[in-house]
Backbone as a chain_set.jsonl record, in Angstrom:
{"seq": "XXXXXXXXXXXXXXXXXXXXXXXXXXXXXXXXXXXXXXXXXXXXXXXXXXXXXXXXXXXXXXXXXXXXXXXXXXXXXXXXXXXXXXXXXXXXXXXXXX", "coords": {"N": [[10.054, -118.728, -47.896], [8.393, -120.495, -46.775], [9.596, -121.764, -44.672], [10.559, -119.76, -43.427], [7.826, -118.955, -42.006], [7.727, -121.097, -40.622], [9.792, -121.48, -38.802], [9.119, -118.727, -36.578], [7.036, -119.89, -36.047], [8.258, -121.829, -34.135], [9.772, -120.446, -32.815], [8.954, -117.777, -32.278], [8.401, -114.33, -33.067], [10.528, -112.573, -35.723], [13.08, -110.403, -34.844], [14.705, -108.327, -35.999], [17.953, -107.114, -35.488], [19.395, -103.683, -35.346], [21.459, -101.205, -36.068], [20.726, -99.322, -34.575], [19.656, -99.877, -31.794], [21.67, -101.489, -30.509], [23.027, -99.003, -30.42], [21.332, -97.257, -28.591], [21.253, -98.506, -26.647], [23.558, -98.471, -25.372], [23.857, -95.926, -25.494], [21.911, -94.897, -23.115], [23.466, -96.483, -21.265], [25.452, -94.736, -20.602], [24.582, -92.236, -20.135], [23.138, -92.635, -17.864], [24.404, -92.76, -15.147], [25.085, -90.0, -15.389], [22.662, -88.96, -14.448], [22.338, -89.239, -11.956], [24.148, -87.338, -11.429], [23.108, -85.2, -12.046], [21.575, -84.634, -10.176], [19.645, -82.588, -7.675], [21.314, -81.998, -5.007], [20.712, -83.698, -1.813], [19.58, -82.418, 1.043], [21.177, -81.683, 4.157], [20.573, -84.308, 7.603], [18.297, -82.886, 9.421], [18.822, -81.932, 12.278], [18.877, -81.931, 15.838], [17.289, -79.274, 17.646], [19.488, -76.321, 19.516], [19.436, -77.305, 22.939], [19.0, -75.608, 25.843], [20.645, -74.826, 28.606], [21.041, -76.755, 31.468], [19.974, -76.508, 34.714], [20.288, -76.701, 37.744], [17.837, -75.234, 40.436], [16.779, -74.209, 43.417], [14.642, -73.653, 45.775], [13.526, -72.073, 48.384], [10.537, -71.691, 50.646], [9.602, -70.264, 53.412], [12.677, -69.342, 53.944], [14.236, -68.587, 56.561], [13.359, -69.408, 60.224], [11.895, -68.412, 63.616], [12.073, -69.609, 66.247], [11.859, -69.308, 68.827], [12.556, -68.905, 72.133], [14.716, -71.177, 73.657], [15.106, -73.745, 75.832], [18.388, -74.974, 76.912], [20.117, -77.631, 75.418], [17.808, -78.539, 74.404], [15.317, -79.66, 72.209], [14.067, -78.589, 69.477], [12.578, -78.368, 66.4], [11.951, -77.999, 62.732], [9.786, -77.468, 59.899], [11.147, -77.107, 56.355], [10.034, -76.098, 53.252], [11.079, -77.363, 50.27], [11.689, -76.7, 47.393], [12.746, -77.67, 43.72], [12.78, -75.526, 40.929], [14.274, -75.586, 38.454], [15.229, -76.891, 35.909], [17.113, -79.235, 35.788], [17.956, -81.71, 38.034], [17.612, -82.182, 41.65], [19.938, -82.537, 44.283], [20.283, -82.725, 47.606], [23.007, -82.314, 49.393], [23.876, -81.661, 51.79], [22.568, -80.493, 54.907], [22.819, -77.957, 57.17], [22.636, -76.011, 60.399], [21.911, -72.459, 60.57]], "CA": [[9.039, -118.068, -47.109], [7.14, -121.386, -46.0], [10.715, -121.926, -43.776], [10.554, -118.522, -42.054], [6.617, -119.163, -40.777], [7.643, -122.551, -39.309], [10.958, -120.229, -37.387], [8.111, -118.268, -36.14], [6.297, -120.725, -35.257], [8.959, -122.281, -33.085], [10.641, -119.493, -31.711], [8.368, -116.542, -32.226], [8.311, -113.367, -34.612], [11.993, -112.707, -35.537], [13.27, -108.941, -34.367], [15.973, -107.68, -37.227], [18.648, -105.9, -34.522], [19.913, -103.154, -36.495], [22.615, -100.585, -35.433], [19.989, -98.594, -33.545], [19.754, -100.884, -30.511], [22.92, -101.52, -29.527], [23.301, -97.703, -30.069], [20.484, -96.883, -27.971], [21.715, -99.829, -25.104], [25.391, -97.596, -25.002], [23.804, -94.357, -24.776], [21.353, -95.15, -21.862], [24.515, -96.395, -19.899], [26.593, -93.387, -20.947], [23.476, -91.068, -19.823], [22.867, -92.822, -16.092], [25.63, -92.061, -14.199], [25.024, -88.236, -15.574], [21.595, -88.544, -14.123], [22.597, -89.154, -10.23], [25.126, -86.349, -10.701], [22.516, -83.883, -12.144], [20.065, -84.696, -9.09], [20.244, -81.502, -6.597], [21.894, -82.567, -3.318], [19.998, -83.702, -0.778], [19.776, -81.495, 2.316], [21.412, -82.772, 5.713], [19.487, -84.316, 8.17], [17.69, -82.435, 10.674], [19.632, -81.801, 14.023], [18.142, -81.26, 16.654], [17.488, -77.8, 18.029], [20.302, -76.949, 20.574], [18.838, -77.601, 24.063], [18.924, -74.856, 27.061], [21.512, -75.431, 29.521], [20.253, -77.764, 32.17], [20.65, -76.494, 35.921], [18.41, -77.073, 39.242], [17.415, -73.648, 41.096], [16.362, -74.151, 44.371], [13.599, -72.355, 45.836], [12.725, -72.599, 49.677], [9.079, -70.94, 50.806], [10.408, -69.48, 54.189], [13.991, -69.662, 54.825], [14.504, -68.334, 58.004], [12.4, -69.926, 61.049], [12.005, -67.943, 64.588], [11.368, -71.078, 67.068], [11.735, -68.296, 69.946], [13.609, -69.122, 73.598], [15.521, -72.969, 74.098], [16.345, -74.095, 77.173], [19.848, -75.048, 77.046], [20.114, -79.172, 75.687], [16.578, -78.343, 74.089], [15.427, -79.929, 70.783], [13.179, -78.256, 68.424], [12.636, -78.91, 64.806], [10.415, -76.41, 62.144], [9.979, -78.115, 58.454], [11.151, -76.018, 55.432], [9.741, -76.341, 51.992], [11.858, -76.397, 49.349], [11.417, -77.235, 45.327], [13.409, -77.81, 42.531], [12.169, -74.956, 39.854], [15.349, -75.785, 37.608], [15.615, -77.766, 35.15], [17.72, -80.815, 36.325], [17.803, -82.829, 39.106], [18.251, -81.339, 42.838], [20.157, -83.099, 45.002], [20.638, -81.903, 48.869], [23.72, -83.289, 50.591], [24.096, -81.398, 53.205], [22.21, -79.396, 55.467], [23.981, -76.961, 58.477], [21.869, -74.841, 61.046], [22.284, -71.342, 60.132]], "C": [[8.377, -119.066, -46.168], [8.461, -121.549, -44.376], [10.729, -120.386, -42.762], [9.039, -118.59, -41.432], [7.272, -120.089, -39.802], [8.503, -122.074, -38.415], [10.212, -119.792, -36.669], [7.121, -118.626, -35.214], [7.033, -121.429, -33.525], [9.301, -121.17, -32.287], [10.44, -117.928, -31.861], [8.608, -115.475, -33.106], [10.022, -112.963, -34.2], [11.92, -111.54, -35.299], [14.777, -109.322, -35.229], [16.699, -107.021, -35.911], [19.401, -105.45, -35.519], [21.252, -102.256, -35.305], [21.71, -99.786, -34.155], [20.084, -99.216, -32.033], [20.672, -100.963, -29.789], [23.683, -99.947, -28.998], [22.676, -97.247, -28.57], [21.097, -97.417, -26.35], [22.805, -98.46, -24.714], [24.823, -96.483, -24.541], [23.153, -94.174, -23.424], [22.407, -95.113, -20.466], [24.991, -95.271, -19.712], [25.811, -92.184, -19.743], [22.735, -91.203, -18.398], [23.483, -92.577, -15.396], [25.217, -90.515, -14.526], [23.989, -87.813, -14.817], [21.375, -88.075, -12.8], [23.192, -87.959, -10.259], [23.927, -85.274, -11.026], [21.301, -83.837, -11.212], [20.656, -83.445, -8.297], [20.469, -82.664, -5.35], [21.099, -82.192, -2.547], [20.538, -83.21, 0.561], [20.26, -82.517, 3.444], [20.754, -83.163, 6.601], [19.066, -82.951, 8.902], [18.47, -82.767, 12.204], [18.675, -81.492, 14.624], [18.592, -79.793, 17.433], [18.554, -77.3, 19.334], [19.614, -76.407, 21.944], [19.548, -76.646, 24.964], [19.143, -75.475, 27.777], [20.39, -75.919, 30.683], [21.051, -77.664, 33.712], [19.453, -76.836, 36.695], [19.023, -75.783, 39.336], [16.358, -74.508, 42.188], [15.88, -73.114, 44.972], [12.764, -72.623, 47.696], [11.877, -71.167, 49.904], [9.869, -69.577, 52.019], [11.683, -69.878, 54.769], [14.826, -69.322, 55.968], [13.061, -68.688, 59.138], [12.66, -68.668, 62.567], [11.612, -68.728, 65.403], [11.674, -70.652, 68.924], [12.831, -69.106, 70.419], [13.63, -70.794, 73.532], [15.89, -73.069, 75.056], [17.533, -75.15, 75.953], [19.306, -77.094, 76.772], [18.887, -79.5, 74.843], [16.083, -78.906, 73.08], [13.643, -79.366, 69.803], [13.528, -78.726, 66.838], [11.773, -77.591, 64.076], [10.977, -77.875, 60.224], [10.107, -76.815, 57.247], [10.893, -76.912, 54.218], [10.278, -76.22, 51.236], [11.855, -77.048, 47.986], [11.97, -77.03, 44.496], [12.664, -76.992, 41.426], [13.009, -74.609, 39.031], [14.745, -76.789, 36.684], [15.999, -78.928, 34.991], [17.64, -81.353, 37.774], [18.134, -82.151, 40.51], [18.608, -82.591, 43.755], [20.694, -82.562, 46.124], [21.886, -82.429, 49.097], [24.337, -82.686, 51.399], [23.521, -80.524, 53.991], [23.078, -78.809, 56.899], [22.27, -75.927, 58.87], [22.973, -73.524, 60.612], [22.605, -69.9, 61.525]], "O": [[7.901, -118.757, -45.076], [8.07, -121.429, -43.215], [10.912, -120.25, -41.552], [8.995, -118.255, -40.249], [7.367, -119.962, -38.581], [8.185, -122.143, -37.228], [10.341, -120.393, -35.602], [6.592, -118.137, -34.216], [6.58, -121.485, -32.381], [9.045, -121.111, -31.084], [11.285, -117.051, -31.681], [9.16, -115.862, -34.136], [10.607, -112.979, -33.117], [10.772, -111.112, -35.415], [15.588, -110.238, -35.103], [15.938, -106.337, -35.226], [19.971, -106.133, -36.37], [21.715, -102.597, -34.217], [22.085, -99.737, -32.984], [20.835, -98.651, -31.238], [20.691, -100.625, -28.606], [24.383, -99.651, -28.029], [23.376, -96.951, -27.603], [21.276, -96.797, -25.301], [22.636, -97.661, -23.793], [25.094, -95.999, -23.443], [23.679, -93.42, -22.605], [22.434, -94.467, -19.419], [24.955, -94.769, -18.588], [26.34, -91.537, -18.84], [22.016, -90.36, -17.862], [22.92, -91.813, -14.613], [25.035, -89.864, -13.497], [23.981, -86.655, -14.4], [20.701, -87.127, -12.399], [22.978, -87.258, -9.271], [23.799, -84.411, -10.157], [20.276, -83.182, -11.404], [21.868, -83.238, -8.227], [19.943, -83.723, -5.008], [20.68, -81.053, -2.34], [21.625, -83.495, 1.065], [19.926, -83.687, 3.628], [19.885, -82.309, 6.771], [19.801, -81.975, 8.756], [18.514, -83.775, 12.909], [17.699, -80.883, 14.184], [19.708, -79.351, 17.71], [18.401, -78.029, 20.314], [19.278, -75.227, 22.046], [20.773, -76.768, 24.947], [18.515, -76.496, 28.057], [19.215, -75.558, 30.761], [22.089, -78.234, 34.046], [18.272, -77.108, 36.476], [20.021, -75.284, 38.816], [15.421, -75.238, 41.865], [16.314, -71.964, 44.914], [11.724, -73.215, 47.985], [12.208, -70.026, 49.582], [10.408, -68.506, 51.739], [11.831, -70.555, 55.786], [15.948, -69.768, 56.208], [11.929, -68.278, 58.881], [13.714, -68.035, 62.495], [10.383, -68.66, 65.434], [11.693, -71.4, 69.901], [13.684, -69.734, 69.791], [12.628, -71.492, 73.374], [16.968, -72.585, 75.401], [17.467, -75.687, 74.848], [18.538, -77.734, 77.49], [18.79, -80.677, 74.496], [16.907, -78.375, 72.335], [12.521, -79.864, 69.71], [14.516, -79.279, 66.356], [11.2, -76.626, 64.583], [11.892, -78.59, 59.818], [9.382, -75.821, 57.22], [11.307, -78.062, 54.071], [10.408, -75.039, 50.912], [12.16, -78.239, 47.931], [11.833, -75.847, 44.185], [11.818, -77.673, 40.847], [12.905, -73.459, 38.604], [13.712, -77.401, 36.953], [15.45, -79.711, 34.215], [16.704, -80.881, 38.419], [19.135, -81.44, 40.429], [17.807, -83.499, 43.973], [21.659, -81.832, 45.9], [21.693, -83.623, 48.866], [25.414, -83.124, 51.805], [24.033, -79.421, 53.802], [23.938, -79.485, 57.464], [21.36, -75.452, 58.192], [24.189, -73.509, 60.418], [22.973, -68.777, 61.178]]}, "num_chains": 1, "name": "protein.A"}
C-alpha cells in the first residue's frame, strides 16, 4: 500500500482501464461517420434571380421637323432629342435625312 501512494505521488492517481473504454473509444468511431450521413442535406446555394432581357429602346421627342422653303445649296440644321428608355446601352451609328 505505502508503494502505491509514492506511484501516485509521482505519476498521479492511477485510472484501472477496464473493457469499457476501449469499448466506448470503438463505438464513438463506428457512430461518427453515421452522424454526417444522418445530417439533412444542405440546400444549394442561392442563384440568382434570372435577369430581364437587356435591350435599348429609343425614344425621340419630335421626329419629324418642318424647316419650311431652302433655297437650292441651302444649309439648315433643327436638333432632335432622343433618349435611351431601354435597358442597355444606345449606340447611334448612323444617321440619314429622311
Amino acid at each position: 500500500m505505502r508503494q502505491d501512494s509514492r506511484l501516485r505521488e509521482r505519476h498521479g492517481p492511477r485510472h484501472r482501464l477496464g473493457v469499457w473504454n476501449p469499448l466506448c473509444v470503438l463505438l464513438g468511431l463506428l457512430l461518427l461517420p453515421w452522424g454526417a450521413w444522418a445530417s439533412p442535406p444542405t440546400p444549394p446555394p442561392a442563384t440568382e434571380t434570372p435577369k430581364t432581357p437587356t435591350f435599348p429602346k429609343i425614344v425621340v421627342q419630335s421626329p419629324q421637323a418642318d424647316l419650311g422653303e431652302v433655297m437650292e445649296n441651302g444649309t439648315v440644321s433643327h436638333d432632335f432629342v432622343v433618349r435611351n428608355e431601354g435597358n442597355a446601352p444606345l449606340v447611334v451609328e448612323q444617321v440619314r435625312p429622311g
